[in-house]
C-alpha positions, 0 to 999 in steps of 0.5 A: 523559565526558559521552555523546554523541547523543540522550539515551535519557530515563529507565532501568531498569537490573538489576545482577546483582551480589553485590557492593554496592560494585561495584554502587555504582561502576557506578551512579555512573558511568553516571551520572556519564556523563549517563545518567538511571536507575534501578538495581535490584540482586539476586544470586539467581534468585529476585531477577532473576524478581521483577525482571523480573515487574514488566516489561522493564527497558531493560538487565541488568548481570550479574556473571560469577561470584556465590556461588549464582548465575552470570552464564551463569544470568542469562543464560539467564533474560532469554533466555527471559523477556525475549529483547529486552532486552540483557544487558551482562557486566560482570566482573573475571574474565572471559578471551577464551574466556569474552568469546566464549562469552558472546557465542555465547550472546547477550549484547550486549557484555562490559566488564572491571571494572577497564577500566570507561571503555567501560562507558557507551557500550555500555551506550547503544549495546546500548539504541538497538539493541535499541530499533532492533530493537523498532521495526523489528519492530513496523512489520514486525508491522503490514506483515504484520497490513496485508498479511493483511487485504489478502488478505481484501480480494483474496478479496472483490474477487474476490467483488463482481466477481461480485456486481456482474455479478448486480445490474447488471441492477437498476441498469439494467432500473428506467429502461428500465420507466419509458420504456416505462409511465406505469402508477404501479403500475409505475412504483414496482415499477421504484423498488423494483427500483432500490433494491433494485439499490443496496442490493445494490452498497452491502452489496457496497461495505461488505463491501469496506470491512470488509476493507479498513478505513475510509478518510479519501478527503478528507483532506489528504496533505501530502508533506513530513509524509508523508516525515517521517513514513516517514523516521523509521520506515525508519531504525529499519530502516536499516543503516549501509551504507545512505543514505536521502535524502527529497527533496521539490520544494515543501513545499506539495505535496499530494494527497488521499488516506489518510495511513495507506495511502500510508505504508503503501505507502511503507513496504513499498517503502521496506523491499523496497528495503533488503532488495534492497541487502545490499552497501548503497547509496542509497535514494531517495525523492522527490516532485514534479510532472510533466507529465500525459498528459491535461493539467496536472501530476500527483505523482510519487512516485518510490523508487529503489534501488540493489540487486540488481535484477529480471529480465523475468519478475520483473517480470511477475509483480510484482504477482500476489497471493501472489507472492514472491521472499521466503521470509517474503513474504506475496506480497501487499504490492505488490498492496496498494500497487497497489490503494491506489494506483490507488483514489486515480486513479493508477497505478504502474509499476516499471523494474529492471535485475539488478544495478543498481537498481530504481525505482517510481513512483507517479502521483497526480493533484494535483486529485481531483474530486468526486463529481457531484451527484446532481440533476445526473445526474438533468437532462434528457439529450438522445436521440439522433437515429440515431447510430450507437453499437457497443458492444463487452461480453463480458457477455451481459446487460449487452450486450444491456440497453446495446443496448437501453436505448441504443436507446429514446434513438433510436440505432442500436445495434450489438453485438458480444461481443468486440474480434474481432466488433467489428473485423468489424463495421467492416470490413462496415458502416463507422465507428460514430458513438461505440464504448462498450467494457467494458474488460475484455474479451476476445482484445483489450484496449480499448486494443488494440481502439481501436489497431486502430480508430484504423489503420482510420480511426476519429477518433471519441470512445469510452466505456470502462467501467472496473471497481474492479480493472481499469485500462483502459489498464494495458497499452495506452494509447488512440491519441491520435486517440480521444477517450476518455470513462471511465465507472466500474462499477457502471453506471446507465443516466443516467450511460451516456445522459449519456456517450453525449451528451456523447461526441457532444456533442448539445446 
């Protein structure tokens, strides 16, 4: 009978048998079955090692009892040289006991020569499951290669958060040289110091790149092929218990990105999931637009199951590096997930209820904009008139440059170290006209500081400044009475002058 499914392309097949006529029969009705292979046969140790020297064959055939050599013998040869290749009893004399003990002892599936009508659907099962297995290992293998490099690239972030702390200074003291002389020699004294502030954040940018591996931030991420793409991998993985359903909205949707991390990072929720369903279930992958908070549409992403689910303080610690509920776990592939996710200006956030389910969702912004262009920055930008600007930095030096330079441009500036010290100010000398806030700061978050501001009667714009690794608003989002203005970090003081006045929209 002619196999069904889909065909398995050309085989090698090893038949351990003494007996050539045997092997003959079992050539001719594998074949006969539709299989396409080639078949060596031997009925020694010496003519299996051989065989199985010159590469992994796709399956072994092997007698139970031969004079000089066994089945059992065979058996433990391909274990231990070829572990993943399946190994099939065929034999006319094998009884329950021995069926059994062959399996205990790893073989894939045992058939009775004179009941041979089976023999070529195990055979094609016994090879797509031990091809289902390879890939299912080999994409492990490359999650968990993924996932070591990713604690490199934790251990560097931490690193350049320093670095970057250090070289702010260079970034900022060159234009407040050039405002106060008109001496050439110092005026180039200030270029150097400049170049020398970017070179520093450059080396800190390739070190992270090195780490992290190269990206393609350009690049057209099509959904559909994207899903395609993960689908095929996740079924190498999927039992039968479980069903995989990938659903995307419009086959057009499209986001710029890295095609190898957002598959990267679907694969590893896609994987966490099955593992959270032992009893089976439904998991879920789907793709479509929805409104976002700033306006327009945003991609959601969005991959749900039905497994056993997270308590409250799971959740919190989800994405701790090195944190895992795994006893194989790294700890480090939702941190990975996050940080891909959030390079690309989105945000991931996770619902779970123990025993019901878990659901992630991942927000991407559907029009990446580029870069502005470097002349634009450098265009005349309007000084201030007396306003008054707060800015609130835990950092004494970038503190204190920011008021400084801030103040050459004609505002009045006022500092405080802290979201405490910020809240006494207004309370002793009234509303500022712009608040600049590092979002990283201290006691109070910058959402938390701007909530408590907008209670006090503050309508006017903020400027938050937003580092690599640290979302402002994660946890607390901005009042919608503030008009929020998000300046990256590393900072350069005509962006910051260009923020202040478009914040206070002097002309």
């Amino acid at each position: 009978m002619p196999l069904l499914g889909v065909p398995l392309g050309p085989l090698r097949i090893l038949l351990v048998e003494d007996s050539i006529e045997d092997a003959e029969l079992i050539s001719d009705q594998l074949l006969e079955s539709g299989l396409e292979a080639q078949f060596e046969r031997m009925d020694s140790e010496a003519g299996l090692l051989a065989a199985l020297a010159q590469g992994a064959p796709d399956i072994v055939l092997s007698d139970l009892s031969m004079p000089g050599f066994s089945g059992y013998q065979a058996l433990h040869i391909v274990r231990e040289l070829r572990p993943r290749v399946p190994f099939i009893f065929v034999s006319g004399t094998m009884g329950e006991e021995n069926a059994v003990e062959a399996l205990h002892e790893g073989a894939s599936d045992y058939i009775i020569k004179h009941l041979p009508m089976r023999l070529p659907s195990a055979v094609a099962r016994a090879i797509r499951e031990a091809r289902s297995e390879q890939e299912q290992s080999r994409v492990e293998d490359e999650l968990m290669r993924a996932q070591r490099l990713e604690s490199l690239a934790l251990l560097a972030a931490g690193l350049s958060h320093d670095l970057r702390n250090i070289l702010q200074p260079l970034l900022i003291v060159p234009d407040l040289i050039r405002d106060r002389s008109d001496d050439p020699k110092v005026t180039r004294l200030a270029d150097v110091i400049a170049e020398s502030g970017r070179r520093g954040h450059e080396m800190v940018d390739s070190m992270l790149s090195f780490v992290r591996g190269s990206r393609q931030s350009s690049e057209r991420v099509c959904m559909e092929r994207l899903f395609q793409a993960v689908g095929l991998l996740l079924k190498s993985s999927l039992p039968s218990s479980i069903e995989l359903r990938l659903e995307v909205e419009d086959e057009q949707l499209a986001v710029e990105g890295n095609f190898t991390e957002l598959q990267q990072v679907l694969i590893n929720l896609g994987l966490n999931a099955i593992q959270a369903m032992p009893d089976g279930g439904q998991l879920r992958l789907a793709a479509t637009r929805v409104p976002a908070a700033e306006g327009g549409e945003q991609l959601c992403i969005r991959v749900v199951d039905q497994g056993t689910g997270m308590d409250e303080t799971t959740l919190q610690r989800l994405f701790t590096p090195f944190f895992t509920t795994k006893s194989a776990g790294t700890g480090l592939g939702l941190v990975s997930s996050r940080r891909i996710i959030e390079s690309l200006g989105g945000a991931i956030t996770v619902h779970s209820t123990p025993g019901q389910g878990t659901c992630f969702d991942l927000q991407l912004p559907l029009n990446v904009q580029l870069p502005a262009d470097e002349q634009a920055a450098a265009a005349r930008i309007p000084v201030g008139r007396g306003q008054r600007v707060l800015v609130v930095d835990d950092e004494a030096m970038r503190l204190s440059l920011l008021g400084n330079a801030l103040s050459s441009q004609g505002y009045r500036l006022h500092l405080a170290i802290d979201g405490a010290a910020a809240l006494r100010h207004f309370q002793e000398a009234g509303l500022p006209d712009v608040v600049l806030v590092d979002g990283e700061i201290p006691l109070l978050s910058a959402g938390q500081l701007l909530a408590e501001m907008h209670a006090l009667g503050y309508r006017g714009p903020a400027i938050v400044l937003e580092g690599e690794s640290a979302r402002a608003f994660a946890k607390t989002p901005p009042p919608p009475g503030i008009r929020v203005h998000v300046l990256p970090k590393p900072l350069e003081m005509q962006r910051v002058f260009r923020a202040v006045a478009d914040a206070l929209e002097i002309g």
